[in-house]
C-alpha positions as CSV (number, residue, x, y, z in Angstrom):
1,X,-4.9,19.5,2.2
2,X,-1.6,21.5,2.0
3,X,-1.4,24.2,-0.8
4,X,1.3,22.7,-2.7
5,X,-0.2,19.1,-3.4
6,X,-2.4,21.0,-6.0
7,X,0.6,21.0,-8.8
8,X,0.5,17.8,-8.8
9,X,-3.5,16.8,-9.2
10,X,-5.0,16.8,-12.2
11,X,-8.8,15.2,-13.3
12,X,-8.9,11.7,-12.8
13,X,-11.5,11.6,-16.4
14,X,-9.9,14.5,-18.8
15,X,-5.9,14.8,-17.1
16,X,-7.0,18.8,-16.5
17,X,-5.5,21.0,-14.2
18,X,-7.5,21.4,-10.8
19,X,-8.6,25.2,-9.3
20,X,-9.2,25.2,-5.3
21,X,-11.7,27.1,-4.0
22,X,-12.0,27.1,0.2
23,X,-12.5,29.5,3.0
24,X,-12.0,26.4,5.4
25,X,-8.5,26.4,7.0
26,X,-7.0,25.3,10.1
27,X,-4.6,27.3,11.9
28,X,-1.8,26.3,10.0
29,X,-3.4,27.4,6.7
30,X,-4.2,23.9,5.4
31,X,-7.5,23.2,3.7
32,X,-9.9,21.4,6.2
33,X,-12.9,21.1,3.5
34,X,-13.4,22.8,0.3
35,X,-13.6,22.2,-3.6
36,X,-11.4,21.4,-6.3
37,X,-13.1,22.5,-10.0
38,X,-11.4,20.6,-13.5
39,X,-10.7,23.5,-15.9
40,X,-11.7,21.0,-18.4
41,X,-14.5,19.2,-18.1
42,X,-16.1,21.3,-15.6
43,X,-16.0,18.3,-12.9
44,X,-16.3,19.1,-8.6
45,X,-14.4,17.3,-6.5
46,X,-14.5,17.8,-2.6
47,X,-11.7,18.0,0.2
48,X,-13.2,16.9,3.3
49,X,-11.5,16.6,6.9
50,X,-8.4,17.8,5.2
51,X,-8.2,14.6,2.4
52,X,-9.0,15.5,-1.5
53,X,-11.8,13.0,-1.8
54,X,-11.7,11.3,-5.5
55,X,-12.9,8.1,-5.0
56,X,-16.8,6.1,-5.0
57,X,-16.3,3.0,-3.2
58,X,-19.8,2.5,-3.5
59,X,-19.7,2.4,-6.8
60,X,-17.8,-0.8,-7.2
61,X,-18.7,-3.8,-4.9
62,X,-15.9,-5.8,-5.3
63,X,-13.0,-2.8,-4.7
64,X,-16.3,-0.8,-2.3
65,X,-15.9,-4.4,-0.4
66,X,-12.1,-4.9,-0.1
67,X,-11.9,-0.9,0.8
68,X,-14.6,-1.8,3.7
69,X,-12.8,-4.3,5.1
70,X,-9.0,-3.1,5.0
71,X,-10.6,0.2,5.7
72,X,-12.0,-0.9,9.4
73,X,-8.7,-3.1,9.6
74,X,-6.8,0.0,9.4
75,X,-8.5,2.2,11.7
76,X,-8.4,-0.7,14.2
77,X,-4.8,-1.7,13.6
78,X,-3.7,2.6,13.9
79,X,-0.4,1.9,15.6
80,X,2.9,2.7,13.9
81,X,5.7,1.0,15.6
82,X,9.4,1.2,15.2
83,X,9.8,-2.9,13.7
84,X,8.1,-1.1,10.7
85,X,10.5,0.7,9.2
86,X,13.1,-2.1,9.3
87,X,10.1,-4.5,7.8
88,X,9.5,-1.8,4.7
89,X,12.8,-1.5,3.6
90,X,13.1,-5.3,3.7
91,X,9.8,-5.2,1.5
92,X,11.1,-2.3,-1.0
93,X,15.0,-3.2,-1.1
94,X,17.2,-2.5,-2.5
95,X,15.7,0.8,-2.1
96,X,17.0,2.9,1.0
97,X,16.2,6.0,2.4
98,X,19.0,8.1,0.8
99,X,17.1,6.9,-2.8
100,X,13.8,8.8,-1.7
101,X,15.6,12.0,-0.5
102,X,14.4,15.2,-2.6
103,X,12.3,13.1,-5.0
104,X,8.6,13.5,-5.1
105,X,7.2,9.6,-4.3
106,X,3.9,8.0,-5.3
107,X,2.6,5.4,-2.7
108,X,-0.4,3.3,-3.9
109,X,-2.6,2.2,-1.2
110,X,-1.1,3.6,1.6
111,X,-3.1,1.9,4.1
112,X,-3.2,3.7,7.6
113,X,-0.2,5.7,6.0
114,X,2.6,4.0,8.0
115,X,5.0,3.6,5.0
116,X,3.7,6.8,3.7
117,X,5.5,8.6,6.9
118,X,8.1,6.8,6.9
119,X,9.5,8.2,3.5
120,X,8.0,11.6,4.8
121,X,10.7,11.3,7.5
122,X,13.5,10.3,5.0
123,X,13.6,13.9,3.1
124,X,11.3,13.2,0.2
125,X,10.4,16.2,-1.5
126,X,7.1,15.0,-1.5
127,X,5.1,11.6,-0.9
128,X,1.5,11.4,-1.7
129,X,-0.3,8.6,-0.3
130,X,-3.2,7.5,-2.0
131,X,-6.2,5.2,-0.7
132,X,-9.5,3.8,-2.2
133,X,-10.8,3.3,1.7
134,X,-11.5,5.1,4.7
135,X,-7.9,4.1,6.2
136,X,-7.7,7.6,5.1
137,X,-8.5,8.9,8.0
138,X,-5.7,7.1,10.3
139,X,-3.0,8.0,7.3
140,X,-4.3,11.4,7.3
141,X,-3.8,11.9,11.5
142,X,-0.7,9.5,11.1
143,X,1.3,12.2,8.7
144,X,-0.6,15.6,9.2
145,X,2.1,17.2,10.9
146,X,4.5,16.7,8.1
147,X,4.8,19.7,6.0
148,X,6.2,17.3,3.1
149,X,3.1,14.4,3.6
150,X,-0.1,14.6,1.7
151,X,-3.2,12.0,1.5
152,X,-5.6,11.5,-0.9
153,X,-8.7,9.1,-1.3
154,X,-9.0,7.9,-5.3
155,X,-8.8,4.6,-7.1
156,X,-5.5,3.6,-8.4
157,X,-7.3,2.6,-11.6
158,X,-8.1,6.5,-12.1
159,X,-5.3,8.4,-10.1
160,X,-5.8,12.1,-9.8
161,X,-1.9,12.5,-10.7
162,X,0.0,14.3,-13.1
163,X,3.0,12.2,-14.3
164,X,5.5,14.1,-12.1
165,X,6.8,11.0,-9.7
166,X,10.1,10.3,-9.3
167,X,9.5,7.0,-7.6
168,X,6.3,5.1,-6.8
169,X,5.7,2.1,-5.2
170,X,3.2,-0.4,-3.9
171,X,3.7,-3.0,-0.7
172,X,0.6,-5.7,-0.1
173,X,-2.3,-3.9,-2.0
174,X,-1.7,-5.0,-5.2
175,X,-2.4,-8.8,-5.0
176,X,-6.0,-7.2,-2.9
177,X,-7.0,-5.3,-6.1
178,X,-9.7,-7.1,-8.8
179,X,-6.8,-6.5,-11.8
180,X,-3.3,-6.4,-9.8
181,X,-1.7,-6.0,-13.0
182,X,-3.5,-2.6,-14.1
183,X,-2.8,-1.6,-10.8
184,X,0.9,-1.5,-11.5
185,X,0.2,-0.2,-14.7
186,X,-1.5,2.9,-13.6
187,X,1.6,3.4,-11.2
188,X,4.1,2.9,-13.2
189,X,1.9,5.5,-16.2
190,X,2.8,7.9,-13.4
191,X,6.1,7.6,-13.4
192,X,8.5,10.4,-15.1
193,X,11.0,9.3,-17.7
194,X,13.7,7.0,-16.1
195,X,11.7,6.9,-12.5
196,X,12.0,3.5,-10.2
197,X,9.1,1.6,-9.7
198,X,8.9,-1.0,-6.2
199,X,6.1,-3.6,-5.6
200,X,6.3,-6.5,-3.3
201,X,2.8,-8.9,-3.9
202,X,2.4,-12.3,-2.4
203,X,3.8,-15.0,-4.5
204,X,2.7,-17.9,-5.8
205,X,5.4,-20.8,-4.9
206,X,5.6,-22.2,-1.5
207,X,1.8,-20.8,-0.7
208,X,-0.2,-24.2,-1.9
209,X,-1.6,-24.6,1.8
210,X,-2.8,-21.2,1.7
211,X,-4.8,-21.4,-1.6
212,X,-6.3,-24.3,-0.8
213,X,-6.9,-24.2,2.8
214,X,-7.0,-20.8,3.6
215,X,-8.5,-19.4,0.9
216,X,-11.6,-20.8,0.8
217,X,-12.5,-20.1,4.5
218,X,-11.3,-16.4,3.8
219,X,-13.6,-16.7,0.6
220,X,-16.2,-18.2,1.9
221,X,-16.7,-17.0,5.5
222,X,-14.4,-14.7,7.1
223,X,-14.5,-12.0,4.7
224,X,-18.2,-12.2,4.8
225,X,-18.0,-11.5,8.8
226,X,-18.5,-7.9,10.4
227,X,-15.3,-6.1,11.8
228,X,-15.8,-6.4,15.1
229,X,-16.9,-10.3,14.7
230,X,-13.5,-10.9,12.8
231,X,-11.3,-9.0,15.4
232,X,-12.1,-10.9,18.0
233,X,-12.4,-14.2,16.2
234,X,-9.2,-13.7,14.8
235,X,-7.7,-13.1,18.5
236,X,-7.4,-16.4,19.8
237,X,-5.3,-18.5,16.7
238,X,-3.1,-15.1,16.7
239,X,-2.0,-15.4,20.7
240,X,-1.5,-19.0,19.9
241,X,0.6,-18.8,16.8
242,X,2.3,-15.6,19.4
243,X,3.4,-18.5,22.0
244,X,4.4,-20.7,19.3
245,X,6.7,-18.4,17.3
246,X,8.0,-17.1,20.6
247,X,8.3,-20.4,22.1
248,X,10.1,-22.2,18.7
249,X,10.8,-20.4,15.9
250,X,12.3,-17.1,17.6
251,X,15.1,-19.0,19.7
252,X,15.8,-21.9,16.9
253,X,15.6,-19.3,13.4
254,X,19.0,-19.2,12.9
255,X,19.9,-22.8,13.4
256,X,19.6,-25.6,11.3
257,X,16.3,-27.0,13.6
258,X,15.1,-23.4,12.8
259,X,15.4,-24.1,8.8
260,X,13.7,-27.0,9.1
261,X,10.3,-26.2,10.6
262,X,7.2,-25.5,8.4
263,X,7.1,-22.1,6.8
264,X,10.6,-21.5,8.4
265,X,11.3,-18.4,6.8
266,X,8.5,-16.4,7.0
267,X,7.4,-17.4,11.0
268,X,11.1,-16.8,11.7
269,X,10.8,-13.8,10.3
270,X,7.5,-12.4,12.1
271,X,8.4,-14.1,15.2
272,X,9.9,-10.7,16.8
273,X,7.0,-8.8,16.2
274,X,4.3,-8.0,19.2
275,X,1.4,-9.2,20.0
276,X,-1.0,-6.8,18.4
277,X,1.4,-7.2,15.0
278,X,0.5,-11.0,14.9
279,X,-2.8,-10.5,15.6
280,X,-2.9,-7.8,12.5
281,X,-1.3,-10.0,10.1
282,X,-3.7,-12.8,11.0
283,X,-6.9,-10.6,10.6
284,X,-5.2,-9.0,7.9
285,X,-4.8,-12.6,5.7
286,X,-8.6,-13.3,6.5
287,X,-10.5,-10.1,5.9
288,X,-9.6,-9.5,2.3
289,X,-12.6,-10.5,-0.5
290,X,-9.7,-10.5,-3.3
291,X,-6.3,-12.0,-2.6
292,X,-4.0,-13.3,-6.0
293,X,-0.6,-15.4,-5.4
294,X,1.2,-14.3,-7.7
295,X,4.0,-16.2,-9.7
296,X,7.6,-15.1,-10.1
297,X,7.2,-15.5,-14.2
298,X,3.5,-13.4,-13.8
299,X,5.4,-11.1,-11.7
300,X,8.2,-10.5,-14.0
301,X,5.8,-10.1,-17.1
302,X,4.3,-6.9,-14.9
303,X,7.9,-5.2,-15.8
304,X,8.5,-6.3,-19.2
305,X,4.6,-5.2,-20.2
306,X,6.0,-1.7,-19.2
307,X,9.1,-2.2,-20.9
308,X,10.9,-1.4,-17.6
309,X,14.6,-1.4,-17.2
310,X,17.3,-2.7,-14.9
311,X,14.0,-4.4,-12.9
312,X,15.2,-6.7,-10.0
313,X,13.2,-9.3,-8.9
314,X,13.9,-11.3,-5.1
315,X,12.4,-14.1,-3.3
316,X,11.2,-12.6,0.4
317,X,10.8,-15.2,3.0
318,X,10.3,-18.1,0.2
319,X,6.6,-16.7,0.2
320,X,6.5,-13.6,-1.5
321,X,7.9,-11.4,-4.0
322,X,9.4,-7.9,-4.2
323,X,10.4,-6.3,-7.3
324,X,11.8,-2.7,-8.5
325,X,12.9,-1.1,-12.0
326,X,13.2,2.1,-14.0
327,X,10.8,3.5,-16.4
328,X,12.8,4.0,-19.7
329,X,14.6,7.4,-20.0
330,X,13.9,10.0,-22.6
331,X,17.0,9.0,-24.8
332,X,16.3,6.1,-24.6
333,X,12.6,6.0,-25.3
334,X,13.3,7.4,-28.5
């Protein structure tokens, strides 16, 4: 943990400031393990392996579940590739780099922390990645060499935040979480007066073969499966839909054939991506207990709940939505 992540922690249960106490540092100075005491209530929380550690994902089976499984996923799927970045801003526009640049940045569930580098790199002030599961540990060794980068393990329900964020934002974890909705909530609650807010959740049009196909086996089976079991189950349909999106829908995507296959948009859109990125998005659709599909008029209730402003809402490959607003700024608040 680097020294200046503590001004912006505070007691996930009483919002009091956090002391540090440690004697464990690496070279560079930064905590390795130690303990972070609430001035309020007295409460002990513990850094471990360099990543403040806030969260029990024992003590919930449903989120303790969905953190197992895209927990393993992460540390499996590690790699960090250069297709990313272009795929994130797609997910977050019409955010761009030069937005996050000086602003201190709130990522919920920063998976194996590949997004959280990536505005790391752009010039935020700050970006703190937060994770309920032991992706952690990939996100921690992903960005530790970032002076700007921190990583924390907590529940986005009961973030260990003060409301100091500039931006935050949230790409494929909300529609995994038992109450997506309060998970944007507790983001945006985050959030200083007139700060942007950027989600992008699956949507609920165009994904009827999913729910009722898909689903259930995800449900009922594959979910249910170890890691290792999954991983290479999952190998086989991924090389085969590999050939087939190499073979058809990445030479015909931007013809009028291309338009016209099934789920045109979206395979057209994957069909670039390597191997092991396939196979990822494959395990990744099958692994999760929890998975909503959420409608464009749900979706756009999330920002008017918050009584956001300016909020923009886009169709992404006719499958999914992204969305991004401003929290309401002091003048205007009262």
């Amino acid at each position: 943990m680097k020294d200046n992540l503590l001004q912006y922690l505070a007691c996930p249960d009483c919002e009091g400031d956090l002391r540090l106490d440690s004697n464990d540092r690496s070279e560079g100075g930064e905590v390795i393990n130690g303990e972070l005491h609430c001035s309020r209530c007295r409460q002990c929380f513990f850094i471990r392996g360099g990543i403040p550690r806030f969260a029990n994902p024992g003590g919930d089976l449903v989120q303790g579940n969905t953190a197992a499984n895209f927990g393993a996923q992460w540390l499996t799927f590690n790699h960090v590739e250069e297709h990313h970045e272009k795929q994130f801003l797609d997910w977050i526009a019409p955010i761009t780099p030069d937005f996050v640049r000086g602003k201190v940045v709130l990522e919920g569930g920063c998976g194996k922390g590949r997004h959280t580098r990536l505005i790391g790199r752009w010039g935020a002030r700050e970006i703190i990645g937060v994770d309920f599961s032991q992706a952690v540990e990939a996100a921690y060794q992903n960005t530790r060499e970032l002076p700007n980068v921190h990583i924390i393990q907590a529940d986005i329900y009961r973030l260990p935040l003060k409301r100091s964020f500039d931006y935050a934002f949230s790409v494929g974890v909300l529609h995994h979480l038992p109450d997506p909705q309060a998970g944007f909530t507790a983001l945006v609650r985050r959030l200083k007066a007139g700060g942007a807010i950027s989600a992008w959740v699956y949507g609920r049009e165009n994904n009827d073969w999913i729910i009722k196909f898909v689903n259930p086996l995800r449900i009922y089976l594959t979910s249910k499966l170890p890691h290792r079991a999954l991983y290479y189950l999952t190998y086989l349909p991924s090389a085969f839909l590999y050939l087939l999106l190499r073979a058809i829908y990445l030479p015909t995507r931007d013809t009028q054939i291309g338009s016209r296959l099934f789920y045109a948009d979206y395979l057209g859109y994957i069909a670039r991506f390597p191997i092991k990125e396939i196979h990822n998005i494959v395990h990744d659709h099958l692994t999760a207990p929890i998975a909503f599909y959420v409608s464009r008029e749900e979706f756009g209730r999330w920002f008017e709940m918050e009584q956001t402003e300016r909020s923009q809402i886009h169709w992404h490959n006719r499958n999914s939505w992204r969305g991004m607003a401003f929290t309401r700024s002091t003048n205007d608040a009262k």
